[in-house]
PDB file of N, H, CA, C and O in Angstrom:
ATOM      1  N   UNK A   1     -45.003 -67.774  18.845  1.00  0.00           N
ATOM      2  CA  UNK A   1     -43.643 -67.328  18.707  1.00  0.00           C
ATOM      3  C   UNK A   1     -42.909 -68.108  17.624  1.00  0.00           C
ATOM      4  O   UNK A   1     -42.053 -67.471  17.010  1.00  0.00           O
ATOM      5  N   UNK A   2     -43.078 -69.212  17.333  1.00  0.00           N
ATOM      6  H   UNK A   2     -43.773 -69.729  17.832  1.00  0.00           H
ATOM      7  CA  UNK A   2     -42.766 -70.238  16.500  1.00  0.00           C
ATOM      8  C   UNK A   2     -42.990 -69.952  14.841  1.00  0.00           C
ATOM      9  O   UNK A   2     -42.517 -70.502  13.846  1.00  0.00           O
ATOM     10  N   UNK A   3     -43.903 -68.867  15.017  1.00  0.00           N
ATOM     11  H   UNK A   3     -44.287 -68.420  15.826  1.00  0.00           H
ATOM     12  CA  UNK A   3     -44.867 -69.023  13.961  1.00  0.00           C
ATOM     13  C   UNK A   3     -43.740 -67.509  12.905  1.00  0.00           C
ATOM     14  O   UNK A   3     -43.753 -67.545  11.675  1.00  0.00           O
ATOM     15  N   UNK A   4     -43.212 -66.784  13.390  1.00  0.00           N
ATOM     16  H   UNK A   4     -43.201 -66.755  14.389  1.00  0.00           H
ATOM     17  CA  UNK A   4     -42.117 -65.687  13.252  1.00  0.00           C
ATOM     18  C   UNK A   4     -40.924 -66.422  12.116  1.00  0.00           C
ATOM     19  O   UNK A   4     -40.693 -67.631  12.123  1.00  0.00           O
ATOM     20  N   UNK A   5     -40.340 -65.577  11.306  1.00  0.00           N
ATOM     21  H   UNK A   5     -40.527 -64.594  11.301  1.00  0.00           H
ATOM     22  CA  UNK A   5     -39.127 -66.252  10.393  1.00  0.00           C
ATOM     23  C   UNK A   5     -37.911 -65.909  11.172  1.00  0.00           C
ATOM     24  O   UNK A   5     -38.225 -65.030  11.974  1.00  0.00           O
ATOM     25  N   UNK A   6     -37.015 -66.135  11.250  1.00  0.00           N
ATOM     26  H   UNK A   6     -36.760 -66.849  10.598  1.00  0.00           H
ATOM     27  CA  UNK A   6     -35.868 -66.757  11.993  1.00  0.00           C
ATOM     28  C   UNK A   6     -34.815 -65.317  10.556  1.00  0.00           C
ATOM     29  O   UNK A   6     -34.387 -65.366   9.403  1.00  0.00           O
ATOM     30  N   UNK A   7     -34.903 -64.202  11.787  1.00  0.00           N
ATOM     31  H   UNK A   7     -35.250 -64.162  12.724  1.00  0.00           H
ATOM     32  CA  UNK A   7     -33.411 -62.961  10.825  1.00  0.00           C
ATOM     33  C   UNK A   7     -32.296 -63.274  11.171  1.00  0.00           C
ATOM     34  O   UNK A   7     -31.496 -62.824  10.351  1.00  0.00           O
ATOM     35  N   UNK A   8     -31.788 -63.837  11.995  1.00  0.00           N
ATOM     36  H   UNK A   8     -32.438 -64.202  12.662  1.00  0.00           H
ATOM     37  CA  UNK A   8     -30.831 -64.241  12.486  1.00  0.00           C
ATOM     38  C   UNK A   8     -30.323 -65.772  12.452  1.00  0.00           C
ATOM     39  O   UNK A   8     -30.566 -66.464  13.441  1.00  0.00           O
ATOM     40  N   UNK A   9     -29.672 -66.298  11.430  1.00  0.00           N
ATOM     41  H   UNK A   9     -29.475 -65.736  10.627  1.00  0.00           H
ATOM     42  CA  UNK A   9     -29.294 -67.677  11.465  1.00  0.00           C
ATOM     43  C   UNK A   9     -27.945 -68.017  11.426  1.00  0.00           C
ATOM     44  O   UNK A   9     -27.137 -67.446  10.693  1.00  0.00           O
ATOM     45  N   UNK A  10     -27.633 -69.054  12.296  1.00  0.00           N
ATOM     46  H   UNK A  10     -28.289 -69.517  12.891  1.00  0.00           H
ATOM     47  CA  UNK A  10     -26.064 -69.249  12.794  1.00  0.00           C
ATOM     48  C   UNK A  10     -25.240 -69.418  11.486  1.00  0.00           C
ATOM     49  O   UNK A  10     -24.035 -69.169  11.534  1.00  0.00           O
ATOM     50  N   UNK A  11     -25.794 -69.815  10.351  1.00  0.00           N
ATOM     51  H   UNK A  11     -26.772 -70.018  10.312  1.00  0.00           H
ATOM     52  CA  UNK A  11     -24.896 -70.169   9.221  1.00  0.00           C
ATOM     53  C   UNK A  11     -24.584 -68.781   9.058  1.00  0.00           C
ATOM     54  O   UNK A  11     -23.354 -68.730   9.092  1.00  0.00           O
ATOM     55  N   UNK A  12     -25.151 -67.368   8.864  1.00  0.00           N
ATOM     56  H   UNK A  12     -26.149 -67.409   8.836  1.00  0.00           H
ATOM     57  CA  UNK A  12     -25.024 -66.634   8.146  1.00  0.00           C
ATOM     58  C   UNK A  12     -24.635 -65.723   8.668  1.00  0.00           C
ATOM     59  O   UNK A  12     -24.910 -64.579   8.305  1.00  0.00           O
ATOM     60  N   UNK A  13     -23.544 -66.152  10.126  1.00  0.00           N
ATOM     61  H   UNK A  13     -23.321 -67.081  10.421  1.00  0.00           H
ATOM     62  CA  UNK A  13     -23.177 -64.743  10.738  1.00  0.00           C
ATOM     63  C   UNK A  13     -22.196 -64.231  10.632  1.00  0.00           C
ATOM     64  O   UNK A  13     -21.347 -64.289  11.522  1.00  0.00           O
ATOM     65  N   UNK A  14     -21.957 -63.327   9.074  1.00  0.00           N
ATOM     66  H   UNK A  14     -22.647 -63.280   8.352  1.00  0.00           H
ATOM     67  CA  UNK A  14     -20.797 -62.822   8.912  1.00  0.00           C
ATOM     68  C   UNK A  14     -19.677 -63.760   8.004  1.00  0.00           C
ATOM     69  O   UNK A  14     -19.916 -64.458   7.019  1.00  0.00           O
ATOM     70  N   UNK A  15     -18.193 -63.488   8.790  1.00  0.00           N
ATOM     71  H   UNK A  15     -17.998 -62.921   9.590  1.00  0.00           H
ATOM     72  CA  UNK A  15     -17.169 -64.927   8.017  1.00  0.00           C
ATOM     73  C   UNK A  15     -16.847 -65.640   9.223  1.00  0.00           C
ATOM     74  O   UNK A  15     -16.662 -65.275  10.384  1.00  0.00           O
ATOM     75  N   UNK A  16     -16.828 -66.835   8.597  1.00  0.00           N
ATOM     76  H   UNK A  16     -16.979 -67.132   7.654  1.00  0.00           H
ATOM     77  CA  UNK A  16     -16.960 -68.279   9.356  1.00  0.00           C
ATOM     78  C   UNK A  16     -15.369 -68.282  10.354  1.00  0.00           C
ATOM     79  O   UNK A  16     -14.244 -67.870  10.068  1.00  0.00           O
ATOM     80  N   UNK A  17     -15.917 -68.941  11.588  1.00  0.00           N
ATOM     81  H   UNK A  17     -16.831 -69.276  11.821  1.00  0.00           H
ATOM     82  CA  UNK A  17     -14.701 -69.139  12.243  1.00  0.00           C
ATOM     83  C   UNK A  17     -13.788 -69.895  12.234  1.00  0.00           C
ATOM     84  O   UNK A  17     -14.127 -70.716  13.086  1.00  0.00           O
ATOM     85  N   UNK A  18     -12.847 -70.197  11.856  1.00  0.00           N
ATOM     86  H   UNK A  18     -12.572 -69.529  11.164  1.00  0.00           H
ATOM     87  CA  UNK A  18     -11.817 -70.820  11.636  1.00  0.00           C
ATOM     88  C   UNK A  18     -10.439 -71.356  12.662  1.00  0.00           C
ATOM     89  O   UNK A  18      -9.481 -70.625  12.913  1.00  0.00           O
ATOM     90  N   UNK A  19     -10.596 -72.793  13.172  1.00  0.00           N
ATOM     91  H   UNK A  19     -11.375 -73.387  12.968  1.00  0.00           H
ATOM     92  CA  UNK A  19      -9.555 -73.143  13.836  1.00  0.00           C
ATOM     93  C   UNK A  19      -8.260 -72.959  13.728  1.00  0.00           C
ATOM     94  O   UNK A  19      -7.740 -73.409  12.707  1.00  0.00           O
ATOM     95  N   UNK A  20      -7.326 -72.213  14.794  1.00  0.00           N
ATOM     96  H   UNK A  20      -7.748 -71.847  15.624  1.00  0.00           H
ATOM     97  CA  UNK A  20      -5.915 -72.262  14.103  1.00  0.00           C
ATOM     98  C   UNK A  20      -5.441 -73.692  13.602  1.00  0.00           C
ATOM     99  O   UNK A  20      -4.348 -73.634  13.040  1.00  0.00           O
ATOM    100  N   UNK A  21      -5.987 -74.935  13.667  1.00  0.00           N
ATOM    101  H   UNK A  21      -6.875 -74.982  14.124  1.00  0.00           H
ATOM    102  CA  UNK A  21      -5.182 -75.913  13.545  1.00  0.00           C
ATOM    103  C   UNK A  21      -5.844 -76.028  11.723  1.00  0.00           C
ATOM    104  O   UNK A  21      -5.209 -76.495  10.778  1.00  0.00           O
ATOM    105  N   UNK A  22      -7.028 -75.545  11.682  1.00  0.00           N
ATOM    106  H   UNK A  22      -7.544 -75.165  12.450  1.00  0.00           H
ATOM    107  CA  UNK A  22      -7.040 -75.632  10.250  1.00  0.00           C
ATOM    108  C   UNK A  22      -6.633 -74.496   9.359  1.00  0.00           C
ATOM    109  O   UNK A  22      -6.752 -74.636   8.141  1.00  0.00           O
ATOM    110  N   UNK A  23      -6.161 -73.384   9.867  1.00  0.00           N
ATOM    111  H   UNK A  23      -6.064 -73.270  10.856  1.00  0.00           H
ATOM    112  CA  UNK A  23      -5.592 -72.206   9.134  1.00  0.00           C
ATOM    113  C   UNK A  23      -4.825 -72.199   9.010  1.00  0.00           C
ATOM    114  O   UNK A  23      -4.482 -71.349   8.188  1.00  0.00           O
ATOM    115  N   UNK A  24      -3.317 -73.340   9.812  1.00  0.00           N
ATOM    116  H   UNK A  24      -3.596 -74.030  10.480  1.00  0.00           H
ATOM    117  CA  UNK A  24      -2.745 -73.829   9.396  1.00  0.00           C
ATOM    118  C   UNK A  24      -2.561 -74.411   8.507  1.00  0.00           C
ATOM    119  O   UNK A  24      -1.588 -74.144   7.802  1.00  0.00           O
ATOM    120  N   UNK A  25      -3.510 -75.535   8.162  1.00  0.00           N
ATOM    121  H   UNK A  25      -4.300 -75.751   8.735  1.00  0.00           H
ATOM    122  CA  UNK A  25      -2.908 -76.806   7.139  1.00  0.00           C
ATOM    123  C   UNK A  25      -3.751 -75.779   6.117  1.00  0.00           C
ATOM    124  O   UNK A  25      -3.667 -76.620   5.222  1.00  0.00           O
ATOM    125  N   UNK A  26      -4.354 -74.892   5.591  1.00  0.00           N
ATOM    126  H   UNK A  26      -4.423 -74.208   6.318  1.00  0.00           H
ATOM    127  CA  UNK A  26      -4.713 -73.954   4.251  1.00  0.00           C
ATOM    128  C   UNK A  26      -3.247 -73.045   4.193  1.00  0.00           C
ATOM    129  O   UNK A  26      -2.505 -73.056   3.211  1.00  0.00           O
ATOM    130  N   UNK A  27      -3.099 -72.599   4.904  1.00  0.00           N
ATOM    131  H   UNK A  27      -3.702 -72.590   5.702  1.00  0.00           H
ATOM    132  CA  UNK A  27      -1.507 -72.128   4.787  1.00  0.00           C
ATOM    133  C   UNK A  27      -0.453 -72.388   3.726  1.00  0.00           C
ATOM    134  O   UNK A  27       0.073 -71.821   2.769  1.00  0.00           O
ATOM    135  N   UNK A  28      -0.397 -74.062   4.689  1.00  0.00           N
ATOM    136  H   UNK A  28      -0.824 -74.523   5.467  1.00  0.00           H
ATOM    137  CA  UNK A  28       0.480 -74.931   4.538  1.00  0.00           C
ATOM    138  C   UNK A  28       0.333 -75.422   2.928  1.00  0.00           C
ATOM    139  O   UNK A  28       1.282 -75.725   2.205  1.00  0.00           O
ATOM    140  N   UNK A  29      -1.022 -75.425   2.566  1.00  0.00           N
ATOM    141  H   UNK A  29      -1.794 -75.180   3.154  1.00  0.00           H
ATOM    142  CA  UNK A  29      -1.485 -76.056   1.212  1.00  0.00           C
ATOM    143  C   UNK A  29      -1.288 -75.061   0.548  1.00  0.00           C
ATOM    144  O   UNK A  29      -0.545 -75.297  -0.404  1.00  0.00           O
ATOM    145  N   UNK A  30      -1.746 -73.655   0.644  1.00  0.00           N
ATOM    146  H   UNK A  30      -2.350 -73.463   1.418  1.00  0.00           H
ATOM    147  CA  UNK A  30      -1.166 -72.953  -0.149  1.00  0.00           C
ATOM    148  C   UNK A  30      -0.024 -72.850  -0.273  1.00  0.00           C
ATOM    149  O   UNK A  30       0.296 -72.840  -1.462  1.00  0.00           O
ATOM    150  N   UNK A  31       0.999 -72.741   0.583  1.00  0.00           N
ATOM    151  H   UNK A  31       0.739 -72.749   1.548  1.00  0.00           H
ATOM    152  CA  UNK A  31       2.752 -72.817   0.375  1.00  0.00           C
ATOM    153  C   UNK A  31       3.389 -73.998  -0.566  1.00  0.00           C
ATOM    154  O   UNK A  31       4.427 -74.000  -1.226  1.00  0.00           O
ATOM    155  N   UNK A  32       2.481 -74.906  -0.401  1.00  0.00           N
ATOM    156  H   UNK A  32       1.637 -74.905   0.135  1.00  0.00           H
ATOM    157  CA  UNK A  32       2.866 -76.141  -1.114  1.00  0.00           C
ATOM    158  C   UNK A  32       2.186 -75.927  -3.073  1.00  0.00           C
ATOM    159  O   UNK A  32       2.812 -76.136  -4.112  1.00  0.00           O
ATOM    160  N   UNK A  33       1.439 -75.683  -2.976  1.00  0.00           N
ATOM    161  H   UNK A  33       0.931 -75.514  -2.132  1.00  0.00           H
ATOM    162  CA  UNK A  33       0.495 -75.341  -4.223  1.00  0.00           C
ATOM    163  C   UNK A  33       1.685 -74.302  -4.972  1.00  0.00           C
ATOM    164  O   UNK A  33       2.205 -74.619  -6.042  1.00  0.00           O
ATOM    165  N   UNK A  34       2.049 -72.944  -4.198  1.00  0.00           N
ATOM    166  H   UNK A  34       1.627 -72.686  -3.328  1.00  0.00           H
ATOM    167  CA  UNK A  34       3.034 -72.601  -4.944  1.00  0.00           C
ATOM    168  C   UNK A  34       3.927 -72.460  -5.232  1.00  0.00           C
ATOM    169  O   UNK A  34       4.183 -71.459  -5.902  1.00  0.00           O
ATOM    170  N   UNK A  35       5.025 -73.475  -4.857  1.00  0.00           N
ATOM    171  H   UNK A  35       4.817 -74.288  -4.312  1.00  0.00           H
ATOM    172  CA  UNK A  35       6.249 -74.121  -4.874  1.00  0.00           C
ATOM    173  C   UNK A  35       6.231 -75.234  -5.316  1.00  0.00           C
ATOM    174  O   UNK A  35       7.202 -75.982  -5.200  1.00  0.00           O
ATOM    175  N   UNK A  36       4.912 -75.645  -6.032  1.00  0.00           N
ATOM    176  H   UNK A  36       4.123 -75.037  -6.126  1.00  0.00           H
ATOM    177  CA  UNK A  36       4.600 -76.035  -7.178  1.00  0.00           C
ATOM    178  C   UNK A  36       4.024 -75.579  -8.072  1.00  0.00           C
ATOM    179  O   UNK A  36       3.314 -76.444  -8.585  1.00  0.00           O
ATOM    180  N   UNK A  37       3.950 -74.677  -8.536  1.00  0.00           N
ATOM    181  H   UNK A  37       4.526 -73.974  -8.119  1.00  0.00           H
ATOM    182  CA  UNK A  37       3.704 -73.579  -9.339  1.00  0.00           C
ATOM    183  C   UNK A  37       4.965 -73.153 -10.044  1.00  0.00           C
ATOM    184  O   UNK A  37       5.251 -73.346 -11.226  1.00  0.00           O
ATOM    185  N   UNK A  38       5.794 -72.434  -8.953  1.00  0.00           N
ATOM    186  H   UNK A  38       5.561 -72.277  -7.993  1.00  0.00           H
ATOM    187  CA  UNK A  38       7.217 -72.186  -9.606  1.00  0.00           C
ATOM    188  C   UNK A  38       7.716 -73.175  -9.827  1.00  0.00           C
ATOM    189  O   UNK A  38       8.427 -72.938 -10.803  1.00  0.00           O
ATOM    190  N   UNK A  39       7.879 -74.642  -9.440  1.00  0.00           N
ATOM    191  H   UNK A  39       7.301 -74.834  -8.647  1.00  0.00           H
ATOM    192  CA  UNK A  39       8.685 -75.408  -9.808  1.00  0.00           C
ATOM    193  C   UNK A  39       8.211 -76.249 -11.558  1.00  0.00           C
ATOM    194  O   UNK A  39       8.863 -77.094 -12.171  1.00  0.00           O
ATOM    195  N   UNK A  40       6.926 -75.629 -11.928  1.00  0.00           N
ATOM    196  H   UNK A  40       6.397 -74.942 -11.430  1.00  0.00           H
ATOM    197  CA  UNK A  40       6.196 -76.052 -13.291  1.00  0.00           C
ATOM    198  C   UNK A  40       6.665 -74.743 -14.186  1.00  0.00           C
ATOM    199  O   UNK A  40       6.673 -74.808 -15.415  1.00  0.00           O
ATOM    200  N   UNK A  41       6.961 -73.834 -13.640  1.00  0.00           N
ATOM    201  H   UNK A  41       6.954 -73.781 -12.642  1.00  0.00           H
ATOM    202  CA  UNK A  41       7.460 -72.764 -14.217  1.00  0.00           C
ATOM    203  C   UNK A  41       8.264 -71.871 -13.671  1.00  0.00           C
ATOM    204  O   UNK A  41       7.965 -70.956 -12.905  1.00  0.00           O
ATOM    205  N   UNK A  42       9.662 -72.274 -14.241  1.00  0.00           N
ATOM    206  H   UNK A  42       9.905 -73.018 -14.863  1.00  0.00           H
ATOM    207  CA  UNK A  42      10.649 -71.575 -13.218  1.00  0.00           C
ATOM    208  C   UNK A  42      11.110 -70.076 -13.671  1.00  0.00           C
ATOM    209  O   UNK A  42      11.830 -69.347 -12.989  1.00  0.00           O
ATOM    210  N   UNK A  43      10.397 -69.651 -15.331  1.00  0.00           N
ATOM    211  H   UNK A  43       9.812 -70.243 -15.885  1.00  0.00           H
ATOM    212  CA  UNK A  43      11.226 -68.622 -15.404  1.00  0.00           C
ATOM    213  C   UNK A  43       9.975 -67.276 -14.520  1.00  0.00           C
ATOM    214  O   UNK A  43      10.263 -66.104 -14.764  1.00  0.00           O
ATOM    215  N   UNK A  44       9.070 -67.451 -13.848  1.00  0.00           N
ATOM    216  H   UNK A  44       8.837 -68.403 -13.649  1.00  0.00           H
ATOM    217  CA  UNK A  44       8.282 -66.042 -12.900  1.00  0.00           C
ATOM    218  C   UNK A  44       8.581 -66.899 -11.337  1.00  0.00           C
ATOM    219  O   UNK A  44       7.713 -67.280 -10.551  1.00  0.00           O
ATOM    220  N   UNK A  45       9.908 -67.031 -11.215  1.00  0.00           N
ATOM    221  H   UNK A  45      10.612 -66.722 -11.854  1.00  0.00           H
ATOM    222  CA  UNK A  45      10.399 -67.413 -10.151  1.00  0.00           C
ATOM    223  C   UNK A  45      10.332 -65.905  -8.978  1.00  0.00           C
ATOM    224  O   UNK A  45       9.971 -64.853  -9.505  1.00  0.00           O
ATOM    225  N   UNK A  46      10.577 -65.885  -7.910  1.00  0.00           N
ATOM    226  H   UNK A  46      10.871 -66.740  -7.481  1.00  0.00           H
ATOM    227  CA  UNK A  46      10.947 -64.572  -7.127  1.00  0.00           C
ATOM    228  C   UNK A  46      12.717 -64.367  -6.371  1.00  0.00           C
ATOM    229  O   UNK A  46      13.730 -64.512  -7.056  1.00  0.00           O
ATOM    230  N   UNK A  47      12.731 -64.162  -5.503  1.00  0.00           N
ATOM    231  H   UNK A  47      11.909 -64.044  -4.947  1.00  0.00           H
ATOM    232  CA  UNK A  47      13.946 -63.901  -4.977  1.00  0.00           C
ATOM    233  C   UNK A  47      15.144 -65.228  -5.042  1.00  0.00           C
ATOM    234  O   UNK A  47      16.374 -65.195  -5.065  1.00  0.00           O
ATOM    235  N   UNK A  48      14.205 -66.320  -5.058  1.00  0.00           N
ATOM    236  H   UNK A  48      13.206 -66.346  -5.039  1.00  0.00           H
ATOM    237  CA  UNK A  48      14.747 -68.022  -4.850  1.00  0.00           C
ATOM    238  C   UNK A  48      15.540 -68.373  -6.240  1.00  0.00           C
ATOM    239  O   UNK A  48      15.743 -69.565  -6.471  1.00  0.00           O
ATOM    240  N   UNK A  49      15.976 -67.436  -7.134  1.00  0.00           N
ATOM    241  H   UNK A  49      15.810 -66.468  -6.946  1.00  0.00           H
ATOM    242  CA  UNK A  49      16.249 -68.247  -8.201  1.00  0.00           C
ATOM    243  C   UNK A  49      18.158 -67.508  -8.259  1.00  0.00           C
ATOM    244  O   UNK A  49      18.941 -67.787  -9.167  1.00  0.00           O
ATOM    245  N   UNK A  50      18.469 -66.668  -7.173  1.00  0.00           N
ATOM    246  H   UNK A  50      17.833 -66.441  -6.435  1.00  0.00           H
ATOM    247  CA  UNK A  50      19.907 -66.571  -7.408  1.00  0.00           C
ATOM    248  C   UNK A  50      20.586 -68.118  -7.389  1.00  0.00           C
ATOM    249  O   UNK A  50      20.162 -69.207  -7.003  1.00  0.00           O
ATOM    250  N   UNK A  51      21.953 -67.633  -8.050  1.00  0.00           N
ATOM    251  H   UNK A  51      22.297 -66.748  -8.364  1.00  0.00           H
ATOM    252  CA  UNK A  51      22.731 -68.521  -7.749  1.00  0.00           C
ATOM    253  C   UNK A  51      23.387 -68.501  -6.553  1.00  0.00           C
ATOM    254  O   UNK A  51      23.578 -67.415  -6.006  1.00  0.00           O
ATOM    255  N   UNK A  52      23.880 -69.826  -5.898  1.00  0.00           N
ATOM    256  H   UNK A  52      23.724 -70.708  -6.342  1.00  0.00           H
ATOM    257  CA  UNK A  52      24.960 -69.843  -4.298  1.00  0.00           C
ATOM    258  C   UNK A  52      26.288 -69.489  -4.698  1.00  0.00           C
ATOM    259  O   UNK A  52      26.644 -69.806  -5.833  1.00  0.00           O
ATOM    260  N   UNK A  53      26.988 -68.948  -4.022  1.00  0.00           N
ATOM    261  H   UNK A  53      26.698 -68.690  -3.100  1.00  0.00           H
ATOM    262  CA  UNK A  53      28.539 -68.553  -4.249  1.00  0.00           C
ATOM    263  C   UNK A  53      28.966 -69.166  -3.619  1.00  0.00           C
ATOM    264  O   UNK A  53      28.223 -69.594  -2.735  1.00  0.00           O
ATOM    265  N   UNK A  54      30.103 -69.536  -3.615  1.00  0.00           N
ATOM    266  H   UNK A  54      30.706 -69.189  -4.333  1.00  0.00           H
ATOM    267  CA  UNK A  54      30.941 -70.904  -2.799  1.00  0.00           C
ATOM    268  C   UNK A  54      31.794 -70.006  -2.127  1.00  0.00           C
ATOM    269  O   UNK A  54      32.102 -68.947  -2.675  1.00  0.00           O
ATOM    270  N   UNK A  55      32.314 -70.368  -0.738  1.00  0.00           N
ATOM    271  H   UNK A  55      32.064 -71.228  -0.293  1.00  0.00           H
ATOM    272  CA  UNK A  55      32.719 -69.111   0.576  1.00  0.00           C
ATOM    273  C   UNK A  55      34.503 -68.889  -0.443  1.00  0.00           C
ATOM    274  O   UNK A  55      35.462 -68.319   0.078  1.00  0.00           O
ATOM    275  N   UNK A  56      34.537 -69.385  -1.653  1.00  0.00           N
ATOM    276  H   UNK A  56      33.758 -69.848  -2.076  1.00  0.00           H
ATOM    277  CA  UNK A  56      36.273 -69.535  -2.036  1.00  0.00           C
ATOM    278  C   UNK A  56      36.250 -68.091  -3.235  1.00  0.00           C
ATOM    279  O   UNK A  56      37.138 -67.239  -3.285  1.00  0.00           O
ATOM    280  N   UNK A  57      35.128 -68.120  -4.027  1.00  0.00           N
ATOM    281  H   UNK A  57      34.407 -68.811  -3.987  1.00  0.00           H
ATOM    282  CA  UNK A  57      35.072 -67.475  -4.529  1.00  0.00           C
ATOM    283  C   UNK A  57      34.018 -65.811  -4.453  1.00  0.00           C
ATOM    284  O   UNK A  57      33.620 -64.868  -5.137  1.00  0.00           O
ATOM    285  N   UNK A  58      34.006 -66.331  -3.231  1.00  0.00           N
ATOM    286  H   UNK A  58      34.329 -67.097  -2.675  1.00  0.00           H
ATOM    287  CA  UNK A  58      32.687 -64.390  -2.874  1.00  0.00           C
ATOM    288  C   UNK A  58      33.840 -63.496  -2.483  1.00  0.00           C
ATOM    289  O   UNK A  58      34.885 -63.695  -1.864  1.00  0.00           O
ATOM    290  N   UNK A  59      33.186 -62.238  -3.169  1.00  0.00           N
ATOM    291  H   UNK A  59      32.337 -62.076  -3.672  1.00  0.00           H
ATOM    292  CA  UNK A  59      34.441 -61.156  -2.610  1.00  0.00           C
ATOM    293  C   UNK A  59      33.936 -60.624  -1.223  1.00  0.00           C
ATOM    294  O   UNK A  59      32.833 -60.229  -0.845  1.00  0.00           O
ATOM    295  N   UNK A  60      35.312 -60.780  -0.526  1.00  0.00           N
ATOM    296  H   UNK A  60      36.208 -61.101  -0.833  1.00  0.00           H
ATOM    297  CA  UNK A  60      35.337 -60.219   0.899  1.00  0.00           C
ATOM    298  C   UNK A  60      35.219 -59.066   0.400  1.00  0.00           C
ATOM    299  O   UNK A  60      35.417 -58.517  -0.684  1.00  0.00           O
ATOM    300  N   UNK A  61      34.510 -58.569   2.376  1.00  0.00           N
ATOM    301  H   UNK A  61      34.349 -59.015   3.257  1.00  0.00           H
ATOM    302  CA  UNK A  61      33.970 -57.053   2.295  1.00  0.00           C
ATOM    303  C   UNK A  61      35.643 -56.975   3.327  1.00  0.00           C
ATOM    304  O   UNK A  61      36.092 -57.706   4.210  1.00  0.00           O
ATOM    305  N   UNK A  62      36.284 -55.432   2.502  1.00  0.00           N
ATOM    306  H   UNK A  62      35.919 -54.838   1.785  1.00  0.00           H
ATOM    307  CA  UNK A  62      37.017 -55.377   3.468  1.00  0.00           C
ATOM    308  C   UNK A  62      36.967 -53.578   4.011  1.00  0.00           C
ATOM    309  O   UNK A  62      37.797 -52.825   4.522  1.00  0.00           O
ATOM    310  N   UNK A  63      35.453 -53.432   3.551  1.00  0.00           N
ATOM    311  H   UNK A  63      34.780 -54.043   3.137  1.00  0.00           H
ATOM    312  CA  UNK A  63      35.576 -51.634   3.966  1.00  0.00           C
ATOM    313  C   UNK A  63      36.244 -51.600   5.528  1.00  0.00           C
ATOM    314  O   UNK A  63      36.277 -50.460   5.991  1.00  0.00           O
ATOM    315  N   UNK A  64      36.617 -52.337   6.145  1.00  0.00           N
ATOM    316  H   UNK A  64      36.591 -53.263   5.769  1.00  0.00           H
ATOM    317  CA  UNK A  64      36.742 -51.916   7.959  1.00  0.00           C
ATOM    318  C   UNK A  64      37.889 -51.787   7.655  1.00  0.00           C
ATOM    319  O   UNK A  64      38.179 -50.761   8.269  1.00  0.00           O
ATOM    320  N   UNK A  65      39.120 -52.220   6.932  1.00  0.00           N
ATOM    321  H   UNK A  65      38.884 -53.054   6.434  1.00  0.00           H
ATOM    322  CA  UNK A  65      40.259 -51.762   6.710  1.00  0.00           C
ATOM    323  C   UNK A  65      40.188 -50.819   5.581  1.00  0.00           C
ATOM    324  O   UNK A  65      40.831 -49.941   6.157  1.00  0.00           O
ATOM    325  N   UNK A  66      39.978 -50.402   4.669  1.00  0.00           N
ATOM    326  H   UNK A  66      39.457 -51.116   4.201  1.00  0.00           H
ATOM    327  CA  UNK A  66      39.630 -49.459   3.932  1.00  0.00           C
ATOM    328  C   UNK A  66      39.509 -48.251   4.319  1.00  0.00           C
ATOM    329  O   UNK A  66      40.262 -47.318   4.043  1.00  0.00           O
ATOM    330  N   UNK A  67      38.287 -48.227   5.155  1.00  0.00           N
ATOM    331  H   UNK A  67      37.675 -48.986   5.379  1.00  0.00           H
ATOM    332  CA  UNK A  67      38.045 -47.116   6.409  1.00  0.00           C
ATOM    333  C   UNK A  67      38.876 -46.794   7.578  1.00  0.00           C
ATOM    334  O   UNK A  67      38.919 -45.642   8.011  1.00  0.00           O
ATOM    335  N   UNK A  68      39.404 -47.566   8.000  1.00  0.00           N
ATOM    336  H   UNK A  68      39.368 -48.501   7.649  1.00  0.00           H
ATOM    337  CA  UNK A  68      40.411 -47.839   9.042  1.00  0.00           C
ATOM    338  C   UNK A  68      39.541 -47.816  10.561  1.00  0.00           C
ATOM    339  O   UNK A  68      39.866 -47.342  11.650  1.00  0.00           O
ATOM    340  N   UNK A  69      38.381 -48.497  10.149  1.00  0.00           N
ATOM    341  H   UNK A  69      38.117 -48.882   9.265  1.00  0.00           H
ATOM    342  CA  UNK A  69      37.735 -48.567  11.529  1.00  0.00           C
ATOM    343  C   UNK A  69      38.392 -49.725  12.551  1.00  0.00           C
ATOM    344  O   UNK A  69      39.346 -50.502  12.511  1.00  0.00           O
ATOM    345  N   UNK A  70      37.497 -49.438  13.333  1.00  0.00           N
ATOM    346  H   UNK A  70      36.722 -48.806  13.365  1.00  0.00           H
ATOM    347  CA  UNK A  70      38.527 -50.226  14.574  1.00  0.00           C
ATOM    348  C   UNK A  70      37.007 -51.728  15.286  1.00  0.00           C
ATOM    349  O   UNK A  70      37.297 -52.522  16.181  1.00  0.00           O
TER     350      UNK A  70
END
């Protein structure tokens, strides 16, 4: 029986299983990797590159009086 080749071997079954505690920290490394990426190059930034409005100068929404909702 010994003497037979081995079709079935544990390395090669399929994709490898992966701990949540380490699919985490690849996550995590990727999140970090590209928020250093954008921060080496800020102008293919995404949604993160508006400017903040200060609460003195944003225009109030005032459609509820406009509309005259209640």
């Amino acid at each position: 029986m010994s003497d037979k080749p081995q079709d079935h071997l544990p390395e090669q079954e399929g994709p490898k299983k992966v701990s949540l505690a380490d699919a985490i920290k690849q996550k995590l490394a990727q999140k970090k990797a590209d928020q250093a990426a954008q921060k080496a190059n800020p102008k293919h930034g995404g949604p993160g590159n508006q400017t903040a409005r200060s609460q003195m100068t944003k225009k109030v929404n005032n459609q509820r009086r406009r509309t005259g909702g209640s």
